[in-house]
Structure formats: structure tokens, C-alpha cells
C-alpha positions as CSV (number, residue, x, y, z in Angstrom):
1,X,0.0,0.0,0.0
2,X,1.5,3.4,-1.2
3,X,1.0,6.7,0.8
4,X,-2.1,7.9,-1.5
5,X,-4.1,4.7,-0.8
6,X,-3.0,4.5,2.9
7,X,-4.7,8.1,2.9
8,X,-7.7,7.1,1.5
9,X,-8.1,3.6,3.7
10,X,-7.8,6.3,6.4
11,X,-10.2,9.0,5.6
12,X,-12.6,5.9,4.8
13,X,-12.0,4.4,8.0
14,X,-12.5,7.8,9.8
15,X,-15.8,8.2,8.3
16,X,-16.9,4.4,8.7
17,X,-16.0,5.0,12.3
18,X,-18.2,8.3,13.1
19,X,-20.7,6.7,11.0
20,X,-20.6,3.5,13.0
21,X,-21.0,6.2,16.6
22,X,-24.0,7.8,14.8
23,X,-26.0,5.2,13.4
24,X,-25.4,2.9,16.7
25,X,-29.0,3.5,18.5
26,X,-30.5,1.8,15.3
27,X,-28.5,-1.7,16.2
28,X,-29.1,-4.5,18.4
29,X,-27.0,-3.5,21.5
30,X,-26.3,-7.6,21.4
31,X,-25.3,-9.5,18.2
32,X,-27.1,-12.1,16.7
33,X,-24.4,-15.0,15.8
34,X,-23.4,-18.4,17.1
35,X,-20.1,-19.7,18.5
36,X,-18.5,-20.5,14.9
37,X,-19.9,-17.9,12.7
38,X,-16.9,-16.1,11.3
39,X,-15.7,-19.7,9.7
40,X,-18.6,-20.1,7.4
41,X,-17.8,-16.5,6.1
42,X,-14.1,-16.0,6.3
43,X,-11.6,-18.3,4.4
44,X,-9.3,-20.7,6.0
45,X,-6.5,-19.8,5.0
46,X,-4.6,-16.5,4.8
47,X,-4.8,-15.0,1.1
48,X,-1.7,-15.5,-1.2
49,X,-2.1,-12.6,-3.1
50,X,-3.0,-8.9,-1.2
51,X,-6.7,-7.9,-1.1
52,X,-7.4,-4.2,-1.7
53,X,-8.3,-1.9,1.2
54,X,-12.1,-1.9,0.8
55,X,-12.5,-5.5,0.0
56,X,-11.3,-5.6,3.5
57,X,-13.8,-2.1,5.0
58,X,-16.2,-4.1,3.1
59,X,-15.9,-7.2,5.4
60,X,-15.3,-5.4,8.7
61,X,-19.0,-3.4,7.6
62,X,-20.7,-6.5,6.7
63,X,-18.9,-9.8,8.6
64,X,-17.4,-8.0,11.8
65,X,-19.5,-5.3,13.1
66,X,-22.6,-7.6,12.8
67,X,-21.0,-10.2,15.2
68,X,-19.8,-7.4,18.1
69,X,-21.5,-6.4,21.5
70,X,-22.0,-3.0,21.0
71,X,-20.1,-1.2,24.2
72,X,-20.5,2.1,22.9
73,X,-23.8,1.8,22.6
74,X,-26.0,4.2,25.0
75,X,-28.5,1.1,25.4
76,X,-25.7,-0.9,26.8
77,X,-25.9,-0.8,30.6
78,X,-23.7,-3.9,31.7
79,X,-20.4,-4.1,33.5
80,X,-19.2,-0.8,33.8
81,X,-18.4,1.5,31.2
82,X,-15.8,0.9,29.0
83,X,-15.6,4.4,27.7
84,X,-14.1,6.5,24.7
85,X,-14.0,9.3,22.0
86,X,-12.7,10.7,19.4
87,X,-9.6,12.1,20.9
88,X,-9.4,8.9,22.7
89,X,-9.4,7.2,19.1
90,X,-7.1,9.9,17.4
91,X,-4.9,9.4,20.0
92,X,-4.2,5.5,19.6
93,X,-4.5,6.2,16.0
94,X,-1.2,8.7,16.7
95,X,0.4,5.6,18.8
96,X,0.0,3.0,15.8
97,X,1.0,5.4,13.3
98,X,4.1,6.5,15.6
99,X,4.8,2.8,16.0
100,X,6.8,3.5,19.1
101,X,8.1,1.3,21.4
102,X,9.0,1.7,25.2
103,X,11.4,0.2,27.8
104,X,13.5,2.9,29.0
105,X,14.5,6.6,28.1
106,X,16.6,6.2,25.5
107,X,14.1,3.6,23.5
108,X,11.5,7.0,23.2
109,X,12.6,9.7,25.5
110,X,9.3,11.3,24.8
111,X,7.0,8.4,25.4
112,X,8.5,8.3,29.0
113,X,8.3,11.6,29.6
114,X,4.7,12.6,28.6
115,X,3.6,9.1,30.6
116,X,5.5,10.7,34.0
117,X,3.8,14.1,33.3
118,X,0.4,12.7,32.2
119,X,0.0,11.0,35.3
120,X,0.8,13.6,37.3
121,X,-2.0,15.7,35.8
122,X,-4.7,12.7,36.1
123,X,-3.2,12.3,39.8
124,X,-3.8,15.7,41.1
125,X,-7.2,15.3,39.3
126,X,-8.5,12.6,41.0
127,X,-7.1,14.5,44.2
128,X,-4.3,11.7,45.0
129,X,-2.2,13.0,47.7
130,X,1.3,14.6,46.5
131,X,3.3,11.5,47.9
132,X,1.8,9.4,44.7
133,X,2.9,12.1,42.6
134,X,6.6,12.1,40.9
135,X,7.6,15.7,40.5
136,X,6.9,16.4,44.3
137,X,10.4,14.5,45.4
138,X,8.7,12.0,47.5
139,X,9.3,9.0,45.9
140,X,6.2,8.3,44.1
141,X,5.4,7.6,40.7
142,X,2.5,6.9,38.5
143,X,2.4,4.6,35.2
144,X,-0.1,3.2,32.7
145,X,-0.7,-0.5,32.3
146,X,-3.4,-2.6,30.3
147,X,-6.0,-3.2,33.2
148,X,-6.4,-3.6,36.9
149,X,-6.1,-7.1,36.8
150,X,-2.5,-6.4,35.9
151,X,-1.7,-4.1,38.4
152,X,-3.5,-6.1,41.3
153,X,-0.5,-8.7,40.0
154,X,2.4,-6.1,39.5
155,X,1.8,-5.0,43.3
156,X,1.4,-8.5,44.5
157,X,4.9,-9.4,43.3
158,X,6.4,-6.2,44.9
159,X,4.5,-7.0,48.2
160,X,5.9,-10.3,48.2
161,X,9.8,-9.3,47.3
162,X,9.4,-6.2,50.0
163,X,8.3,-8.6,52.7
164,X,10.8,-11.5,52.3
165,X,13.4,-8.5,52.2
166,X,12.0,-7.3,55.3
167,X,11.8,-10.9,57.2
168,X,15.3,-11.5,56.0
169,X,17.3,-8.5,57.1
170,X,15.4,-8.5,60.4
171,X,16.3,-12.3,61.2
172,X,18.8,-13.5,59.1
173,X,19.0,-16.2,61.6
174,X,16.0,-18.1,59.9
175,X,15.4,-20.5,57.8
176,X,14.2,-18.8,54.8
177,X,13.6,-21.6,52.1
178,X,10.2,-22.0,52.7
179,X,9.1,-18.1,53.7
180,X,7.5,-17.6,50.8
181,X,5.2,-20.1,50.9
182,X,3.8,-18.7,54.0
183,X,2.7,-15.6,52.9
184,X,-0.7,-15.2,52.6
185,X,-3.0,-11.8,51.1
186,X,-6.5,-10.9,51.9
187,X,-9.3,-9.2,50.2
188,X,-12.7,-8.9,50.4
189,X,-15.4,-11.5,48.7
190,X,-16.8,-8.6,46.8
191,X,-13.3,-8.5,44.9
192,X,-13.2,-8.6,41.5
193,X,-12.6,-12.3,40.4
194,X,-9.1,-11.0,39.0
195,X,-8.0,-10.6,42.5
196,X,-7.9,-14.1,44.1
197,X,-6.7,-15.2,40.5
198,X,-3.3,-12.7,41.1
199,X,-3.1,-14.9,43.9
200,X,-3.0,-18.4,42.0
201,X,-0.7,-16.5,39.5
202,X,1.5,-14.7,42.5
203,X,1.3,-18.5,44.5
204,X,0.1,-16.5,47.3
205,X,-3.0,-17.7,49.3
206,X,-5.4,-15.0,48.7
207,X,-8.1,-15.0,51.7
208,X,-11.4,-13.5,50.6
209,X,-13.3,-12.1,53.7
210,X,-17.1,-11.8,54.4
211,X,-18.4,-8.8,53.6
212,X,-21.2,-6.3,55.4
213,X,-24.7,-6.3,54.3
214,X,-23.6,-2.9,52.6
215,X,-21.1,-4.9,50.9
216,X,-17.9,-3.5,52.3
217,X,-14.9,-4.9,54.5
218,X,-15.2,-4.8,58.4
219,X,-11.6,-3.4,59.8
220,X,-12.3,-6.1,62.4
221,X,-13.1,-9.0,60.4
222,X,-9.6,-8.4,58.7
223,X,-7.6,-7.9,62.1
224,X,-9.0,-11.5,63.4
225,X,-7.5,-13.3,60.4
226,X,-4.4,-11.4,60.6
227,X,-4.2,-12.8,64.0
228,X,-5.3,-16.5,63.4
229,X,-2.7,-16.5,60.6
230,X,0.3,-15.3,62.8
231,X,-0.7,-17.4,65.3
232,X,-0.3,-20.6,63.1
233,X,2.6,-19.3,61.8
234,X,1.3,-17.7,58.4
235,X,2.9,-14.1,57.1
236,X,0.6,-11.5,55.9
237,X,2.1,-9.7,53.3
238,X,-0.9,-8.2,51.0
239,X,-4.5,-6.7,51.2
240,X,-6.7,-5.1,48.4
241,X,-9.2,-3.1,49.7
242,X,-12.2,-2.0,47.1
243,X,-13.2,1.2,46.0
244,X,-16.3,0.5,44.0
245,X,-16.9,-3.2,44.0
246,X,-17.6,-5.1,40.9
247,X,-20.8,-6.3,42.0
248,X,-22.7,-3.6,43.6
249,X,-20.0,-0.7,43.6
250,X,-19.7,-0.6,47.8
251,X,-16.3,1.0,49.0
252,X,-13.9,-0.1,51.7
253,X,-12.9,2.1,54.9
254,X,-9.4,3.0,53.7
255,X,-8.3,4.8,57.2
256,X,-9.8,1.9,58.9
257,X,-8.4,-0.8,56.6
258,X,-4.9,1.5,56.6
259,X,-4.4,1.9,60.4
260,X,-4.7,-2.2,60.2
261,X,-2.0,-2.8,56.9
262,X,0.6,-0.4,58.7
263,X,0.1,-1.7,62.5
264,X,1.5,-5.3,60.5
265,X,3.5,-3.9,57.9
266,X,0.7,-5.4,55.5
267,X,0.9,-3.5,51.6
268,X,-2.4,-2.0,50.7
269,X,-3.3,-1.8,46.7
270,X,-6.6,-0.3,45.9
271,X,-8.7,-0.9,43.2
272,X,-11.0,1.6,42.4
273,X,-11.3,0.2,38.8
274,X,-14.7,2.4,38.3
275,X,-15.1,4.3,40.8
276,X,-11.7,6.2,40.9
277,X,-12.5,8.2,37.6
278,X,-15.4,10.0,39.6
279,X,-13.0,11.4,41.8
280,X,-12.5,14.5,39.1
281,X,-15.3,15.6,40.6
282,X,-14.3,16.8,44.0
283,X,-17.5,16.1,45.9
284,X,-17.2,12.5,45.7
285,X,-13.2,12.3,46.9
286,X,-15.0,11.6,50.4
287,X,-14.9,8.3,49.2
288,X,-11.5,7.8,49.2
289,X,-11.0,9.0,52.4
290,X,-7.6,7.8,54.5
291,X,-5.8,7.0,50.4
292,X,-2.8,8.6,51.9
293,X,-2.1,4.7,53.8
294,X,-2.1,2.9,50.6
295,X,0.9,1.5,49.1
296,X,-0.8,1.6,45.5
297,X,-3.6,2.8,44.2
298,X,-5.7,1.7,40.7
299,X,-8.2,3.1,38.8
300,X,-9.3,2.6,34.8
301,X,-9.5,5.7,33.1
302,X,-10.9,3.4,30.3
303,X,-14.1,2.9,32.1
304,X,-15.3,6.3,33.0
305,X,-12.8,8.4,31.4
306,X,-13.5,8.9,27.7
307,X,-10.1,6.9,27.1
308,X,-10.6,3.3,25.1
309,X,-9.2,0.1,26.4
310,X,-6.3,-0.1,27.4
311,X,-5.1,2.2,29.7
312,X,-5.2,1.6,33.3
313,X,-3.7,4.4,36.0
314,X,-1.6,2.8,38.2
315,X,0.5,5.0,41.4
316,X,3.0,4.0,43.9
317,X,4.0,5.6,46.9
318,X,7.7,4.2,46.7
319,X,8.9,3.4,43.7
320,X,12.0,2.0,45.0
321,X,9.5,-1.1,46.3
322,X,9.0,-1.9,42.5
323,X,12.6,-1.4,41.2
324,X,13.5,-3.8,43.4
325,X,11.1,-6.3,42.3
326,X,11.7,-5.8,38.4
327,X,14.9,-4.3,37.7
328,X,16.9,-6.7,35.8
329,X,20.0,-6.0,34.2
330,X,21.0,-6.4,30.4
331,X,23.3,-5.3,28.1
332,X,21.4,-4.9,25.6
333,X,18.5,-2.6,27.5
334,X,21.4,-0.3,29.0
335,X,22.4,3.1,28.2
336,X,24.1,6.2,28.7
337,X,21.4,8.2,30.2
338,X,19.8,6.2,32.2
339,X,17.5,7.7,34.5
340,X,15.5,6.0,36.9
341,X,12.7,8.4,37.1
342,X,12.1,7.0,33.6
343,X,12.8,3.2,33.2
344,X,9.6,1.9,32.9
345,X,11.1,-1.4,32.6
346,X,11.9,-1.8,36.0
347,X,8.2,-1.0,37.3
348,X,6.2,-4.1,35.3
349,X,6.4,-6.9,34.2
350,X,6.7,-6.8,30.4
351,X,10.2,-5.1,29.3
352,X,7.9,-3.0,26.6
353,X,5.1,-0.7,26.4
354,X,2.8,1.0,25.1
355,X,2.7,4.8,24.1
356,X,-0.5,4.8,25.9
357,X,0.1,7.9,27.3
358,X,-0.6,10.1,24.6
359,X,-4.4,9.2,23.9
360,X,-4.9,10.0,28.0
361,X,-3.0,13.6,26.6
362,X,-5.2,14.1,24.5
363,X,-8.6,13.4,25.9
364,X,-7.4,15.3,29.1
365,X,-6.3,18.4,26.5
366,X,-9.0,18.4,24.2
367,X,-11.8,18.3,27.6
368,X,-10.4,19.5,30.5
369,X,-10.7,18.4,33.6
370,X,-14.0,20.2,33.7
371,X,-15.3,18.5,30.7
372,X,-14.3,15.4,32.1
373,X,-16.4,16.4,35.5
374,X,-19.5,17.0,33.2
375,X,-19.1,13.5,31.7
376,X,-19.5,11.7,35.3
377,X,-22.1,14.5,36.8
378,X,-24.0,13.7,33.8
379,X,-24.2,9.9,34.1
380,X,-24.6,10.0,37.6
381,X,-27.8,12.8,36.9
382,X,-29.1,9.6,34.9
383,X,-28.5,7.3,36.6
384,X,-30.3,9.0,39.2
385,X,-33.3,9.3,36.7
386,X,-33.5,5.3,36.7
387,X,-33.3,5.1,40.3
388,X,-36.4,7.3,40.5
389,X,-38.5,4.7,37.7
390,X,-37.2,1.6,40.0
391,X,-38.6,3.6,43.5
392,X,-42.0,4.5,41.4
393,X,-42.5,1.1,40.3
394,X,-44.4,-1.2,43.0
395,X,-43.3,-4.3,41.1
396,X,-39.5,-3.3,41.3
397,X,-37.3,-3.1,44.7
398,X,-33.5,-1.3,44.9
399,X,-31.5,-4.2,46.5
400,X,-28.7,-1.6,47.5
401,X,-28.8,2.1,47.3
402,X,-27.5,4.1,44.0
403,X,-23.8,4.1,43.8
404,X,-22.8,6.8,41.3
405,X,-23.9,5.2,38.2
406,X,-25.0,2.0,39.5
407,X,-28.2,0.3,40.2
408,X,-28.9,-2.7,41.2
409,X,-32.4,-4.0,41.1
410,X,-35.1,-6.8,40.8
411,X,-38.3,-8.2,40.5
412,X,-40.3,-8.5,44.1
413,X,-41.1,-12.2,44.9
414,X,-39.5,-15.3,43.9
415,X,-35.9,-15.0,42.1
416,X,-37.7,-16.7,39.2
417,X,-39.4,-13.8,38.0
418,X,-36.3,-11.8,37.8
419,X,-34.4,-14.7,35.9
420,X,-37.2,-14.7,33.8
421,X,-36.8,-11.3,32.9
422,X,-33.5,-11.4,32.4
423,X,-33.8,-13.9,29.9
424,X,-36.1,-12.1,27.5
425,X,-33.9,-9.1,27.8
426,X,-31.4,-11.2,26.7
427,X,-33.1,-12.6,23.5
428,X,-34.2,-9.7,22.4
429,X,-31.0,-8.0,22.4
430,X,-32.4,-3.9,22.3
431,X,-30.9,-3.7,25.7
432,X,-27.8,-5.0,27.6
433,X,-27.9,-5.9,31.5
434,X,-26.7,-8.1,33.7
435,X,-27.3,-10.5,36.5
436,X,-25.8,-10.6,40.0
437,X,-26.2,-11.8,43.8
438,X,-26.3,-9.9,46.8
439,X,-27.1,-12.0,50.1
440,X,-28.8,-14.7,47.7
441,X,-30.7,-12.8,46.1
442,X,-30.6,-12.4,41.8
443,X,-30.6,-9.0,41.1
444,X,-30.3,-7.0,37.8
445,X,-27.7,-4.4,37.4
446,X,-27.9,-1.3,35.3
447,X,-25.1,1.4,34.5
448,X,-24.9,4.1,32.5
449,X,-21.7,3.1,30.9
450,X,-21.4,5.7,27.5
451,X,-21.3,9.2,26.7
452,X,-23.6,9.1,24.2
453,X,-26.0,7.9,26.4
454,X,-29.2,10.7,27.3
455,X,-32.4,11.1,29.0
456,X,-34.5,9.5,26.2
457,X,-32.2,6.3,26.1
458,X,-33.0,6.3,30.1
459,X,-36.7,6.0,29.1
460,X,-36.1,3.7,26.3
461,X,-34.3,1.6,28.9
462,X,-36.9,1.7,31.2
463,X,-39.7,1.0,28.8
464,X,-38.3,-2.3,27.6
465,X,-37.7,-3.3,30.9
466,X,-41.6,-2.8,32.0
467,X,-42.6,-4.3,29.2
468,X,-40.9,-7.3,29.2
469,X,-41.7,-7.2,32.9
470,X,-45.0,-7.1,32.1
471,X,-45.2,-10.0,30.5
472,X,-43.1,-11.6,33.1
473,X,-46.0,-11.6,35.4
474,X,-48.7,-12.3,32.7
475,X,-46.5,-15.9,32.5
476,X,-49.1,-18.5,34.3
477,X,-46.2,-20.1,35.7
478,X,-45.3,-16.5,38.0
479,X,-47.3,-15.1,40.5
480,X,-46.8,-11.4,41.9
481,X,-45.9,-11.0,45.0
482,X,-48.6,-9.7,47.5
């Protein structure tokens, strides 16, 4: 492909793209395939001989986008959001076209540098405390991975490696060949599922904790297993406390959790996945409350940030404690400058990364951080709206109370009726929700994931759900509750 037809495969694509984002209220939020459907369209086998460009736009318009969920889509209102926007896409379009790769300064001085100083903008944002930030001199540092899940593992690792340092300069006397496989982490069983599997991955025990009714962590549940594991000889080493869980977004006591973590010398990552990008908006930063004890803190700016997968804001309050975990020596990664403040190698796993930093640049330039705290007041303002349908519906009950854009409802009565619902939500595809428990009970839950998303798609949202709910109860098989 020559520069002329690259051009053209671009402007194409451009206008496929805001054509998709326009016309995407008119499509099935959920697609209509079966497991197997791209092999009875697409051949085998690669083609020998190059396609042009829009024999291949003509297949992603008519093969691909008809077998895709729809995340963008202001009727989908599962997970959480999974956000972007045009600067967002212009902005990865930049990284692919820049074809960059990172590892240290000296592989792209400038994708280092613009990650440093993009993460100190998103940190004092969100209101983090200057010790996470790295031009304050205190040893903190922010970077970008793909997704919670990998930090909850990247800080896992350094937990471990800072503990076993710890145990073995404070009693070199022991027997240290099997310390690590007493070291044991603790969470809550609201976690996210990726938690207790950085555990398995990490081979440490990860502990998951019953939680309150409201569906956070009790301080004191967490100090009696600390206790029954020392006593038998077990080393706690990690906790991840929740800010926003995945099932009904409920937040952890970080200054109760804290006082606990540094009375035993116990690391403290938070993931606040969700949740942490409504911190832009300063009156909901109570909810973070006591974030100064953390050793690391998490949040997605690909959920609720207008940024598209992946990009995941991860900060440290000593960097050192990562260095130490990852920093491995070659000749072939070494340089003249090196500059710790900027070897991004030694914070992560992979040697390489992304140049994920410049689509966060971008969305933060092009909105602002007060066009960014218009995007959450307004999805929170809805989601508010579709609290107020659930509380004026006698058929419907709020299982726990709004959190930000969250609610989580059902059915009154049996948990039949709101399976049943469920399932002819799910065949007909307009809208997407999903199921979860809370204290055995099915509920559905319903976010307002996209910006796109308005007033009248609350409505829309509301009306399919009545109406299938409607015939719910008409079912001879169902009987109201009385």
C-alpha cells in the first residue's frame, strides 16, 4: 500500500468509524451469531495474493461489526463502562502510526516523559495525595498499564519481594527456604474475580473475607484473620481493599483498613477500577478518604474516562519497592542516560510498552478536567433518573442504594421472576444488562456506561424493561408477590 491509498483507507476508515458512533442507536446493542460464525464467512486460510483496502472495510462493515456487543452503545448498561472518544481514538491512531516502542528513556525519551507528566495531571485530578505524585520528590510515581487485573499482580509481586526483604534482614538467623510459601493476602469476597486469581498466578493464598450487608470490609473481620494467621505461623504480606466493587460498587474504609496494613507492615493496593474516575469531581473524593495509607492505588481511566481500552492508571508511593522487584540488568537494554525516574522497565512486568500515554493527553487536552467532570455528573444525573423509575414502580425493589452510576435491582417475589426477565432481555438484544447476587438474592444491574447515552435512552431503557416485565407476570407459571 503506497501513501495515496493508505490516505484514502484512512479517511474511509475515519468516516466508517463516526458513522458507526451515529447510526449505533438503530442496532441491536447484542449481536445475533453463534459460536462459529466467522468460519462459514471468512476463508481458512490466509490469502496469497494482497486484497485491496475496501474489500477488506467491506468485510469489517458486513462480517465484523454484525458479530460485536456494541459497548459504545448508549443502550448498553452492563459491566461498567468501557468508555471512549474521538480524541481517545485519534490518539491511539497517533500511537499505531508512531509505531513507538517503550522500555526505558533512551528507547522513546518522549513516550516516557509525557507518561511521567500525564500521570501527574490525572493524579492531582482525582485528588491523589502529593506522595503518589513524581515531580513532588517524595518517591512516588504513577504509570499506565493494560488493566487492573494487571496491576492487582504487578503489586502482589512487589508485596511479596518487600516482605521477604523485610523478614530477611530482620532475622537473618532463619530458615528462609520456605518463607515464601507462607505468605498469605487478603481481600474482600466482593473483589473482583481477578484478585484471588493474582493470587494463584503470584502462588500466594489469597483470603477473601465476608463482607457487610452494605457490601464493604469490616476493619475487624480483617484484624481476626491477621491474628489466626500469625498465630499458626502464616505471614501476611498483601490486602486489596475495594473502592467500587464489581458487583454492587460498595467502597472499603481506607483509614480503617490502613491503620490495620501499617500496624503489620501489610501492603495496601486499591482498586477503584470504576469508581476512581469520579474522583474528578471533588464532591465524591469523600470516598477515598484515608488513600494517603495505601501503598498503590488503581483506577481505569478506560471505564469512565472517555479513554478506550487499554489504559489503566496505576501510582506508587515508593517506587524504590517496584525497582527492586523488576529491575533486571541487560546489556542490551542499558544506556548512557539512564534515569530511573524514567525506566519503565523496572516497574512491570513486560520489558515493553505502550505509548499509551498520549491518547490520556489528549482526551485530558481536548476536555479539560472540567469537561471530564461534566461526563460523570452527567451519568450519575441519569442514573439518578432510573433510580427514581425503579422507586416508582411497586413491582421493582433497589437491592442496594444508588452508587454513582449503578443500580442494582429486581423483581419482588420469587428470584424466578427476575431470571425470567433477564432472559427475554437477553433474547431480544435492544438492551444489555446483567445479573448478579447480593445475600442470595438475583438481582439486575444497570449502568450508565457511554457518553452518548441521554435522557430519552433512560426512558427507552426503562420502557423495555416494564414491558418485558409485564409479561413476566402475565407468564401463568409467576405469580406477583402480595
Amino acid at each position: 500500500m503506497d501513501a495515496k491509498d493508505f490516505i484514502e483507507f484512512g479517511k474511509a476508515s475515519l468516516e466508517f468509524i463516526v458513522n458507526y458512533n451515529d447510526t449505533i442507536r438503530n442496532r441491536n446493542v447484542l449481536p445475533s451469531v453463534q459460536p462459529g460464525f466467522l468460519k462459514e464467512k471468512l476463508p481458512a486460510e490466509a490469502p496469497e495474493v494482497g486484497e485491496t483496502w475496501q474489500e477488506v472495510l467491506k468485510d469489517v462493515k458486513e462480517i465484523i461489526v454484525p458479530g460485536i456487543t456494541h459497548w459504545n452503545s448508549p443502550n448498553f448498561h452492563a459491566y461498567f463502562p468501557c468508555g471512549t472518544s474521538y480524541p481517545a481514538i485519534i490518539g491511539e491512531l497517533m500511537c499505531a502510526g508512531l509505531s513507538t516502542l517503550s522500555f526505558s528513556w533512551m528507547s522513546s525519551p518522549a513516550v516516557s516523559e509525557l507518561e511521567d507528566l500525564t500521570m501527574n495531571w490525572l493524579g492531582r485530578a482525582i485528588g491523589l495525595p502529593e506522595q503518589f505524585l513524581s515531580d513532588t520528590g517524595k518517591g512516588g510515581r504513577g504509570m499506565l498499564e493494560s488493566s487492573a487485573s494487571e496491576t492487582t499482580m504487578i503489586c502482589l509481586l512487589a508485596a511479596k519481594t518487600r516482605t521477604l526483604r523485610r523478614i530477611k534482614t530482620e532475622s537473618p538467623h532463619l530458615d528462609h527456604e520456605n518463607l515464601e510459601s507462607k505468605l498469605v493476602a487478603y481481600t474482600s469476597e466482593e473483589a473482583n474475580s481477578s484478585v484471588e486469581k493474582a493470587g494463584v498466578l503470584g502462588s500466594m493464598k489469597m483470603k477473601l473475607l465476608p463482607a457487610q450487608d452494605d457490601g464493604s470490609l469490616n476493619y475487624l473481620i480483617l484484624i481476626n484473620e491477621i491474628l489466626k494467621d500469625i498465630e499458626i505461623g502464616l505471614i501476611p504480606c498483601y490486602m486489596v481493599a475495594n473502592i467500587g466493587t464489581t458487583g454492587t460498587c460498595a467502597f472499603d474504609n481506607l483509614t480503617e483498613i490502613g491503620h490495620v496494613c501499617r500496624a503489620f507492615d501489610i501492603w495496601l493496593h486499591v482498586d477503584a477500577a470504576y469508581a476512581g474516575g469520579a474522583f474528578v469531581c471533588p464532591e465524591y473524593r469523600y470516598l477515598m478518604n484515608g488513600v494517603g495509607y495505601v501503598d498503590s492505588f488503581n483506577f481505569n481511566p478506560h471505564k469512565w474516562l472517555l479513554t478506550n481500552y487499554d489504559c489503566s492508571a496505576l501510582w506508587v508511593q515508593h517506587s524504590h519497592d517496584l525497582i527492586e522487584t523488576f529491575q533486571h540488568e541487560s546489556f542490551d537494554l542499558t544506556h548512557a542516560k539512564e534515569n530511573e525516574k524514567y525506566e519503565y522497565k523496572n516497574w512491570q512486568i513486560a520489558q515493553g510498552r505502550r505509548f499509551r500515554a498520549l491518547k490520556l493527553w489528549f482526551v485530558m487536552r481536548m476536555y479539560g478536567v472540567e469537561g471530564l467532570q461534566d461526563h460523570i455528573q452527567e451519568a450519575i444525573a441519569l442514573a439518578k433518573k432510573f433510580e427514581d423509575y425503579v422507586n416508582g414502580d411497586e413491582r421493582f425493589e433497589i437491592v442496594t442504594p444508588r452508587s454513582l452510576g449503578l443500580i442494582c435491582f429486581r423483581m419482588k417475589g420469587e428470584d424466578a421472576l427476575t431470571q425470567d426477565l433477564l432472559k427475554r432481555l437477553m433474547r431480544r438484544k435492544i438492551i444489555y444488562v446483567i445479573s448478579a447476587t447480593h445475600r442470595g438474592r438475583l438481582m439486575i444491574r444497570f449502568a450508565v456506561c457511554t457518553a452518548n447515552t441521554t435522557e430519552a435512552d433512560i426512558e427507552f431503557a426503562w420502557k423495555e424493561i416494564t414491558e418485558q416485565s409485564d409479561m413476566v407476570l402475565q407468564c401463568s407459571c409467576h405469580q406477583p408477590s402480595r
